[in-house]
N, C-alpha and C positions, 0 to 999 in steps of 0.2 A: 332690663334689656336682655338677660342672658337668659330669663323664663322663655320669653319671645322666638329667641333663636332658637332654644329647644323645642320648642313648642313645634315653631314651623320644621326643625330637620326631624320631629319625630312625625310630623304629618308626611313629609314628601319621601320618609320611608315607609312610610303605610300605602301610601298612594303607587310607589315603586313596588313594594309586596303584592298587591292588588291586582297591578297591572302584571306581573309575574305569571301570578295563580290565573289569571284571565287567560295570558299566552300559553303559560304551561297547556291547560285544557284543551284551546284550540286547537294546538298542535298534536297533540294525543287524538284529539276527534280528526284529524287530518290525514295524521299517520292509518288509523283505523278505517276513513276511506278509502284510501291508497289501498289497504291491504285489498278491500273488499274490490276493487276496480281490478287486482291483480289477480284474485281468484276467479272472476268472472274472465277475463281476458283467457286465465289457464282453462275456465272449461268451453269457451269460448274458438280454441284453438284444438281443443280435442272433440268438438265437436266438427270442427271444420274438417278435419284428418277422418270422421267418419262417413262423413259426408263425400270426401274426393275417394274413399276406399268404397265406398256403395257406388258412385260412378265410374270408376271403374272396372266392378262388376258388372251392372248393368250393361257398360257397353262392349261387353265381351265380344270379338268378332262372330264365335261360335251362337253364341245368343243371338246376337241380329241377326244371322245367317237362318235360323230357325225362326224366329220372329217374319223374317221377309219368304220366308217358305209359306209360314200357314198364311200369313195377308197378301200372297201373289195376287190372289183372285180381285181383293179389292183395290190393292195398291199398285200393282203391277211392276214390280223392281227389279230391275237386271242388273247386272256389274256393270262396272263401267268397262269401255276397252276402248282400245286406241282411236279407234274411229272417229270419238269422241270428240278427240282435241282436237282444234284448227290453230292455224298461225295467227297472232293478232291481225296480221294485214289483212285477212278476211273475214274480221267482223268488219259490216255495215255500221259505220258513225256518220253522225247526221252530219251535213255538209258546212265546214268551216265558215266562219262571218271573217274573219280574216281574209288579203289579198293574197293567191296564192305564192306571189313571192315571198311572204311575211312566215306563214306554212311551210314553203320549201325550206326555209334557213333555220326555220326549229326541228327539223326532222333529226335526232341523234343516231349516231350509227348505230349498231345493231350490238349486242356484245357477240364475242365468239361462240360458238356453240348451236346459233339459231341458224336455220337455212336461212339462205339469199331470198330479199323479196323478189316476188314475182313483180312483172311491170304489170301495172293498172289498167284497165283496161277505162277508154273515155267514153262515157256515156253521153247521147246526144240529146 
């Protein structure tokens, strides 16, 4: 009876070693991805840092300014200037499928800073 019991507690510490030396490994082969997924990320990130330092040379104001000089002819580019802008109330949006009471009561006021709409003018 007591071979028996030996037998089996020296088997289910072989089987406990086994599975040891099995985790031990894996874990090691784990660890050793990780590193490798952390070295790729570190040059993964200094590349990205070279890449936002090339765009930001590229788009140098001076450089475009020179760029939009010699391609006037084809591209034809001017600065922008105030002219430019309009008030929202004067772009053309296509005409509500809403009643226009439904429309007047979602109009939000305006914040501070924007001039006063002008009144609309009804088209017939």
């Amino acid at each position: 009876m007591r071979s028996v019991l030996y037998l089996l507690t020296t088997l289910i510490v072989m089987g406990l070693a086994f599975w040891a030396y099995r985790e031990n490994y894996r874990t090691q082969a784990t660890i050793a991805e990780m590193s490798d997924v952390q070295h790729q990320i570190g040059r993964l990130r200094e590349d990205l840092a070279v890449f936002r330092a090339e765009w930001a040379y590229l788009n140098r104001p001076a450089r475009l300014r020179e760029l939009v000089n010699l391609n006037f002819d084809r591209l034809q580019l001017v600065p922008f200037g105030s002219d430019q802008f309009v008030d929202v109330g004067q772009v053309a949006f296509p005409a509500p499928t809403q009643p226009a009471a439904a429309v007047a009561a979602a109009i939000v006021e305006r914040p501070a800073g924007y001039p006063p709409r002008r009144p609309q003018e009804s088209t017939p």
